[in-house]
C-alpha positions as CSV (number, residue, x, y, z in Angstrom):
1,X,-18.4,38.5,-2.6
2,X,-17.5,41.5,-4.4
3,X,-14.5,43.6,-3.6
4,X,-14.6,47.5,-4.4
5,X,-12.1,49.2,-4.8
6,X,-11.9,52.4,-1.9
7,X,-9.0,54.0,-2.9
8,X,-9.7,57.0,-5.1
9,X,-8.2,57.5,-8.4
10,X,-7.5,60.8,-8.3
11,X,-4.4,60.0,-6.1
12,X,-3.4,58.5,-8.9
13,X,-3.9,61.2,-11.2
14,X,-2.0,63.7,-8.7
15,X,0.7,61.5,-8.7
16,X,1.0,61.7,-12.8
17,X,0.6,65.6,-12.9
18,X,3.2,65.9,-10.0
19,X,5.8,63.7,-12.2
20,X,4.9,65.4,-15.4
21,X,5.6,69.1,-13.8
22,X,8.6,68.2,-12.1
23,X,10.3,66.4,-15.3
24,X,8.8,69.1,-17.9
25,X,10.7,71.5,-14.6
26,X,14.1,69.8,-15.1
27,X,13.9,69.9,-19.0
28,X,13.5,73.3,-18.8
29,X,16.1,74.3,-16.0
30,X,18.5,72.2,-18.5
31,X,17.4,73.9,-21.5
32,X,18.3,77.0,-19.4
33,X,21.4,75.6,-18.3
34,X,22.9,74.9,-21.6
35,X,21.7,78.0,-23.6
36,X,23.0,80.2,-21.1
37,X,26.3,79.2,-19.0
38,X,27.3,76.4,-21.0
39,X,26.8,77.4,-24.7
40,X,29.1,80.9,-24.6
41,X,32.1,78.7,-23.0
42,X,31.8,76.3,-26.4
43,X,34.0,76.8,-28.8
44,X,33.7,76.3,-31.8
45,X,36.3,73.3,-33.4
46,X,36.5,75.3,-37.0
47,X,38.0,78.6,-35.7
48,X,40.6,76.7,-34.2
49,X,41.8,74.9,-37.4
50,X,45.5,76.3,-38.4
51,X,46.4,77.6,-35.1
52,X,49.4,76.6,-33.3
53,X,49.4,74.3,-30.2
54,X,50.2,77.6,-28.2
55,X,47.3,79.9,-29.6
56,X,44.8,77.0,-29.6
57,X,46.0,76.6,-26.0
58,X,45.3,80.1,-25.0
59,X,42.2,80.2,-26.7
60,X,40.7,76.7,-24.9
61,X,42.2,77.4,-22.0
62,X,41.9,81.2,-20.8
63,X,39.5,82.5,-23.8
64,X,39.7,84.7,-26.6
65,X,40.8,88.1,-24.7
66,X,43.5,86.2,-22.9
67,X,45.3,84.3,-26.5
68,X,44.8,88.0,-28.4
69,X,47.2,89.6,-25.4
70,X,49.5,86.6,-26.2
71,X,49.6,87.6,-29.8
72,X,50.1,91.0,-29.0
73,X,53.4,90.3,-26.4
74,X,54.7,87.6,-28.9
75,X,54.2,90.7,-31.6
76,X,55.9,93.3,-29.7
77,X,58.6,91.3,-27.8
78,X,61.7,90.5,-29.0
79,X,62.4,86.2,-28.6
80,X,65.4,87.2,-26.6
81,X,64.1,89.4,-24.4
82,X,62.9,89.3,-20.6
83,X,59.3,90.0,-19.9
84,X,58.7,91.1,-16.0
85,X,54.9,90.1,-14.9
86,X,52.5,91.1,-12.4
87,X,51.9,89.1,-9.4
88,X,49.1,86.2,-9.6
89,X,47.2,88.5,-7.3
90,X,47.1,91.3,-9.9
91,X,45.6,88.5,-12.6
92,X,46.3,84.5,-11.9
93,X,46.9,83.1,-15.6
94,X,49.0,86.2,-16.2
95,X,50.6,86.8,-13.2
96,X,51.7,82.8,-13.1
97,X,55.4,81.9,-14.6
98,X,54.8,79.1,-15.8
99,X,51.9,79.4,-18.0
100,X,53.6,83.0,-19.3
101,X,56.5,81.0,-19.7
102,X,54.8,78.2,-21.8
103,X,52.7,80.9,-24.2
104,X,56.1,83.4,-24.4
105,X,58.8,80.8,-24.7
106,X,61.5,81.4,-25.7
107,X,61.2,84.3,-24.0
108,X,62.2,84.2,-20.6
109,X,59.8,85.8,-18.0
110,X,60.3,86.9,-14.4
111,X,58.4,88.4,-11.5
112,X,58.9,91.2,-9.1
113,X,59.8,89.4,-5.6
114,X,57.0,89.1,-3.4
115,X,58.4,90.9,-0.6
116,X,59.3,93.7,-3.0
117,X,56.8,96.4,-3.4
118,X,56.4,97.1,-7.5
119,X,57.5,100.8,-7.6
120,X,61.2,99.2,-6.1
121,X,61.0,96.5,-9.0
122,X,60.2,98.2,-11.7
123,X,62.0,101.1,-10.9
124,X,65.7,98.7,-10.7
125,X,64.8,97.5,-14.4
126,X,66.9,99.0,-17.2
127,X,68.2,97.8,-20.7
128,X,67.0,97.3,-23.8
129,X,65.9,93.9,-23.7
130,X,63.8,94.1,-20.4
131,X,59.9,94.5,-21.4
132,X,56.9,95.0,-18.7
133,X,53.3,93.8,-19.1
134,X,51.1,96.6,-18.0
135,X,48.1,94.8,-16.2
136,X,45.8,96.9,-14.4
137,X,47.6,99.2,-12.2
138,X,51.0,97.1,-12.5
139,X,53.4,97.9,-12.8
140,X,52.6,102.0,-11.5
141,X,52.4,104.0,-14.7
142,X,54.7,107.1,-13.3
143,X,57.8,104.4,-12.3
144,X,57.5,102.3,-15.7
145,X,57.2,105.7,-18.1
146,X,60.5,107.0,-16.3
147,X,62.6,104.8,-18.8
148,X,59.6,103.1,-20.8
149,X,57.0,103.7,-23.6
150,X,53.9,102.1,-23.0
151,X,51.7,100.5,-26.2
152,X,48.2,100.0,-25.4
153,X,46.3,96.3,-25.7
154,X,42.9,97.7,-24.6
155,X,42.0,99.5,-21.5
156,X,43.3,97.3,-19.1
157,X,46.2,95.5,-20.8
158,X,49.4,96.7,-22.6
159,X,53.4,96.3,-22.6
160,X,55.8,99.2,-21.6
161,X,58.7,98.7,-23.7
162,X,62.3,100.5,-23.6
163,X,62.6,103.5,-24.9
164,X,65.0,104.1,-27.5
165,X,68.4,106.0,-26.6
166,X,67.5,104.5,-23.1
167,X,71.0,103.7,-21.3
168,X,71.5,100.3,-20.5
169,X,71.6,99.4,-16.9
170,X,73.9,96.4,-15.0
């Protein structure tokens, strides 16, 4: 007796060409993947070489923009100074104490109270040694120039600093 074989080889074939699509699919959606969200968040290892722990830090952890605004406020304020920062609703990383007060150390770093509006804050800050990070619309421009010069980082980041022959405030 001979036994044929009734089940048609082109199921087989199907089966193949399905496979081969749906792998050659993923490869590409990976491809895609890689090229395009996770390739611009690499960083390269050589520009990193000769930075401090801080600046690499920065630069790893909140990106290029954020460890240049670092450089800037380490540049522009004093190590003895106090810098006053916008809530964490204005901007998280720089609105957050303690990781301002890990990349500005030893500098110390405070934040309007919550239940304070920022017109009140700022406008109760005086001396010489008492610097504000401008972050958006923080602190509000017509308060902070009362006493303060501002020095521009780019359009949406910069440091109001005291203004010389500014009296000094309790």
């Amino acid at each position: 007796m001979t036994h044929t074989r009734t089940e048609p080889a082109a199921s087989h074939t199907v089966a193949k060409v399905t496979t081969a699509v749906l792998l050659g699919a993923v490869m590409l959606q990976t491809a895609l993947l890689l090229r395009w969200v996770v390739g611009p968040s690499l960083v390269d290892g050589r520009e990193l070489i000769g930075l401090s722990a801080q600046e690499r830090s920065a630069r790893l952890a909140f990106g290029g923009g954020f460890a240049d605004y670092v450089a800037f406020l380490r540049a522009h304020v004093p190590e003895a100074a106090t810098v006053i920062i916008p809530s964490e609703v204005d901007d998280y990383a720089l609105g957050h104490v303690g990781i301002m007060q890990y990349f500005l150390f030893p500098r110390t770093v405070a934040d309007c109270p919550s239940q304070q509006l920022p017109a009140e804050c700022v406008a109760g800050l005086g001396g010489m040694e008492t610097y504000i990070m401008g972050v958006g619309a923080f602190p509000p421009a017509a308060t902070a120039l009362a006493r303060r010069d501002f020095i521009a980082f780019d359009s949406r980041l910069g440091l109001y600093v005291p203004r010389l022959g500014t009296p000094v405030q309790p």
